[in-house]
C-alpha positions as CSV (number, residue, x, y, z in Angstrom):
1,X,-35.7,1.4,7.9
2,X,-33.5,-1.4,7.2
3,X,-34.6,-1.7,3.3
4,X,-33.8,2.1,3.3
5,X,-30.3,1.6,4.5
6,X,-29.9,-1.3,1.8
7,X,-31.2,1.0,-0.7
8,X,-29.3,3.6,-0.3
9,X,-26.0,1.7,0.3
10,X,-26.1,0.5,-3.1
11,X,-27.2,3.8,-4.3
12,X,-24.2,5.0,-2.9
13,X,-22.0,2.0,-4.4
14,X,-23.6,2.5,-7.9
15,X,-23.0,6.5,-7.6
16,X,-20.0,6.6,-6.3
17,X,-18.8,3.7,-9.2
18,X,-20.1,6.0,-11.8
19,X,-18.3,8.9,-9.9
20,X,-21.4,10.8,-9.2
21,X,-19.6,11.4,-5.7
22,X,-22.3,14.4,-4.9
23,X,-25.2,11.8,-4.7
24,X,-22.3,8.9,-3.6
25,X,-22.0,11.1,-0.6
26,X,-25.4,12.1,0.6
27,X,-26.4,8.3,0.0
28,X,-23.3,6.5,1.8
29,X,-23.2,9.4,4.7
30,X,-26.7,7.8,5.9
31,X,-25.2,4.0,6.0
32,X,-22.1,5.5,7.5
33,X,-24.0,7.3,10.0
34,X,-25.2,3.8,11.5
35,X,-22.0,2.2,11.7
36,X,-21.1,0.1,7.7
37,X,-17.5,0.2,7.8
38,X,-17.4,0.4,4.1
39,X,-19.4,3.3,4.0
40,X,-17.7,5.4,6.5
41,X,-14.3,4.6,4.4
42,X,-16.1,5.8,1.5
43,X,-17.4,8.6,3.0
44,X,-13.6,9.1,4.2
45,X,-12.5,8.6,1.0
46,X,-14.3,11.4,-0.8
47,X,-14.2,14.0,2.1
48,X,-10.5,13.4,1.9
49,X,-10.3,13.9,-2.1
50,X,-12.4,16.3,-2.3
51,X,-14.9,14.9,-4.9
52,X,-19.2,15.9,-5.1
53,X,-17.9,18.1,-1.6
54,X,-15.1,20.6,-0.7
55,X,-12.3,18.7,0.5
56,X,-11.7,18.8,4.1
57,X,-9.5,15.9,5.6
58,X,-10.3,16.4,9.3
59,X,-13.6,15.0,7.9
60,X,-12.1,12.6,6.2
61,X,-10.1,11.3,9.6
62,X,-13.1,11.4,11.4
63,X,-14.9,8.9,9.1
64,X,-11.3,6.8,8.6
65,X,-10.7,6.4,12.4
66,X,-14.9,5.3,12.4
67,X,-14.1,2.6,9.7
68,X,-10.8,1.5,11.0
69,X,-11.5,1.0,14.8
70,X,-14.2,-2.0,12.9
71,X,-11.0,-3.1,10.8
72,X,-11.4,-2.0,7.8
73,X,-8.3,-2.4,6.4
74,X,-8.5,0.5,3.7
75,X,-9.3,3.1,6.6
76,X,-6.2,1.5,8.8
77,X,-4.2,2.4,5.7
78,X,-5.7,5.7,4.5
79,X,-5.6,6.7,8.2
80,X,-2.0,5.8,8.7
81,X,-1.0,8.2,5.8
82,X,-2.8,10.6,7.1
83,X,-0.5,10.5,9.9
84,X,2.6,10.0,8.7
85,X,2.3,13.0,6.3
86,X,0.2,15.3,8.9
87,X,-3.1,15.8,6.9
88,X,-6.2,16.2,9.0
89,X,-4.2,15.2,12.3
90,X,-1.2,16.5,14.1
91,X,1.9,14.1,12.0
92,X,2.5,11.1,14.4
93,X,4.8,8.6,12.6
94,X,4.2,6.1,15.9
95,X,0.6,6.9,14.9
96,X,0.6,6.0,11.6
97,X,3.1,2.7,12.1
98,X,0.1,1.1,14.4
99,X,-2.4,1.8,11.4
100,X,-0.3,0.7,9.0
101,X,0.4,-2.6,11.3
102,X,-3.4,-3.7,11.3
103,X,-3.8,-2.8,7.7
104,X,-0.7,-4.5,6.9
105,X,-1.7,-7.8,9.4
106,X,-4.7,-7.8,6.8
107,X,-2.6,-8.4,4.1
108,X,-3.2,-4.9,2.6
109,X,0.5,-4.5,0.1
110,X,0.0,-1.2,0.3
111,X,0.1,-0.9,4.0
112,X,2.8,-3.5,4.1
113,X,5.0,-1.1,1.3
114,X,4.3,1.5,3.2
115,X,5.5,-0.1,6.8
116,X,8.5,-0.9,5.0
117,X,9.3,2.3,4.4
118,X,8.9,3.2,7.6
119,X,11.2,0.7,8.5
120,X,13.8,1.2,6.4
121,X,13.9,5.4,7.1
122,X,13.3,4.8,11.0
123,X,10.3,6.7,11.2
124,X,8.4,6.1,14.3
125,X,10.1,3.1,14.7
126,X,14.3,2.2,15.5
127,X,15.5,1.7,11.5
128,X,15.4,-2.1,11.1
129,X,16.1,-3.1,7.6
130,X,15.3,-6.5,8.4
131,X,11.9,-6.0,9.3
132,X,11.4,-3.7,6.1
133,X,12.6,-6.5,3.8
134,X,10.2,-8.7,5.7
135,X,7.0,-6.3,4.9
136,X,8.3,-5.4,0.9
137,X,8.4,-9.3,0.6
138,X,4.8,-9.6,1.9
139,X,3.8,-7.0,-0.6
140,X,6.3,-8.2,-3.6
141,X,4.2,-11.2,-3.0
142,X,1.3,-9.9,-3.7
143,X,2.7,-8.2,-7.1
144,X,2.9,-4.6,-5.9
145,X,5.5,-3.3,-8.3
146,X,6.8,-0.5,-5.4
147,X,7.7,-3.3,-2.9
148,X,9.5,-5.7,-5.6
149,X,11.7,-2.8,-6.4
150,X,12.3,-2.1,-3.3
151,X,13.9,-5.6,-2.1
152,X,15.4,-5.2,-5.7
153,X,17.1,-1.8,-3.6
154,X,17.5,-3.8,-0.5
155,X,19.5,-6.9,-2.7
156,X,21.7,-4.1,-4.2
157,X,22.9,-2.9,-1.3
158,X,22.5,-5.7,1.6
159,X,20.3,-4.1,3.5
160,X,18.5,-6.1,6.0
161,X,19.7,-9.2,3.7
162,X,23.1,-10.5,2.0
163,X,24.1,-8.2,-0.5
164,X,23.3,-10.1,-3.6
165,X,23.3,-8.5,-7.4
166,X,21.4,-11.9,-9.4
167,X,18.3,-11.2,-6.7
168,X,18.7,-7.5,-7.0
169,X,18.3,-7.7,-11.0
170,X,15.7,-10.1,-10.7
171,X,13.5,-8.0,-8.4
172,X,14.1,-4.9,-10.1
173,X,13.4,-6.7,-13.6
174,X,10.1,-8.0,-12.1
175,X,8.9,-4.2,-11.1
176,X,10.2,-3.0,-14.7
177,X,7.6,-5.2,-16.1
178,X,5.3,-4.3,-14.0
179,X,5.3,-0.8,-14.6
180,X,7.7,0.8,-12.0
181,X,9.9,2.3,-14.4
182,X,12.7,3.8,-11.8
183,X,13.2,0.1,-11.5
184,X,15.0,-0.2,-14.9
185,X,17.9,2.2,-13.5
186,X,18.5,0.3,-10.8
187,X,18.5,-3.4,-12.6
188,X,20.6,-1.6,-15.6
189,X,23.2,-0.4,-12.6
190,X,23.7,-3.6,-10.6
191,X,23.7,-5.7,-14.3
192,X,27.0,-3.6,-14.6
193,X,28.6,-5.0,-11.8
194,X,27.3,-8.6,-13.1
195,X,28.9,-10.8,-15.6
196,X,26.6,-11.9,-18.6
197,X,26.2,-15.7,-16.6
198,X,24.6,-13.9,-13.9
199,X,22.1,-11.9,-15.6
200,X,21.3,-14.8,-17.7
201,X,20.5,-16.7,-14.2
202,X,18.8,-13.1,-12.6
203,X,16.1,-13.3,-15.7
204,X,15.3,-17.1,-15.6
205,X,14.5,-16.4,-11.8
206,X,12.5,-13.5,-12.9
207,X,10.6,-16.0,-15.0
208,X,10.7,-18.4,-12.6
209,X,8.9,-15.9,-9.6
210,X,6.2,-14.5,-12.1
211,X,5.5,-17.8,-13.1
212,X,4.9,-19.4,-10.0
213,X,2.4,-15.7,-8.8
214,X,5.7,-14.5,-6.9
215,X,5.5,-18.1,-4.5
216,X,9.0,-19.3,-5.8
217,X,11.5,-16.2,-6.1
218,X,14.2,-17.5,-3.7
């Protein structure tokens, strides 16, 4: 029995990879069924997307909450949207903050971007911008593009930190070249309010953070 679980678990890996989900699903579903984590998320993942099956999400949270009551960080996370945007479940924003919390404890950036939002639109949670910067920093940290523009937004503004335009430019410079393109609008509009020393100084710390893997950025 045991071999047959191994076999088909890495059935399941290798179809799902190769996007056979149909076979991914049938294989994975009998792991899941005896309690792998992985495989329940998995399962999760491709009731919830609708891939090899019709798509049906109050499956899909069924097989999340499975996989993230053992701590898989990936179901914390996929569950937490799930409740902050109402699909499968009732929406519960205090919900989705405690799933996003464990994910995020993990060190999962996109729970941690995500929590930051939360934070900063005071959903499920009082509005604490402080406590948003400190989850988009864990993430920036980790090179998610979405999080370095946002303490690029929170910079800008002072928002849960000093206002300050050089660390502004610099984060929203780092997202730019990292692909989040709405991040060049908001480093060409606080560059504007800087003079040409501080932009110089703004890119240099861009180089700076990127070069040291986002450890030295302030």
């Amino acid at each position: 029995m045991r071999k047959m679980l191994i076999n088909d678990y890495e059935d399941g890996i290798a179809a799902y990879e190769r996007k056979d989900y149909a076979t991914a699903l049938i294989k994975l579903r009998s792991v899941a069924e005896q309690g792998n984590a992985f495989a329940q998320t998995l399962v999760g993942m491709i009731y919830g997307e609708g891939v090899g099956v019709a798509q049906d999400l109050r499956e899909a949270s069924v097989w999340y909450r499975l996989a993230a009551t053992q701590g898989d960080s990936r179901a914390q996370y996929n569950l937490g949207i799930m409740y902050q945007q109402g699909l499968g479940v009732a929406q519960d924003y205090k919900e989705a903050i405690r799933w996003y919390h464990l994910a995020a404890k993990q060190g999962l950036a996109l729970a941690q971007v995500n929590l930051g939002h939360m934070y900063s639109y005071g959903q499920g949670v009082a509005q604490d911008y402080k406590e948003a910067v400190r989850w988009y920093r864990l993430a920036a940290q980790q090179g998610d593009a979405r999080a370095q523009k946002n303490l690029g937004v929170r910079y800008a503004l002072g928002e849960g930190v000093l206002q300050d335009y050089v660390r502004a430019h610099m984060w929203f410079n780092i997202a730019a070249i990292n692909g989040e393109k709405e991040s060049v609008k908001g480093r060409d509009t606080v560059a504007s309010e800087m003079t040409p020393q501080q932009i110089e100084q703004a890119q240099r710390m861009a180089r700076e953070c990127m070069a040291s893997n986002f450890k030295k950025c302030d």
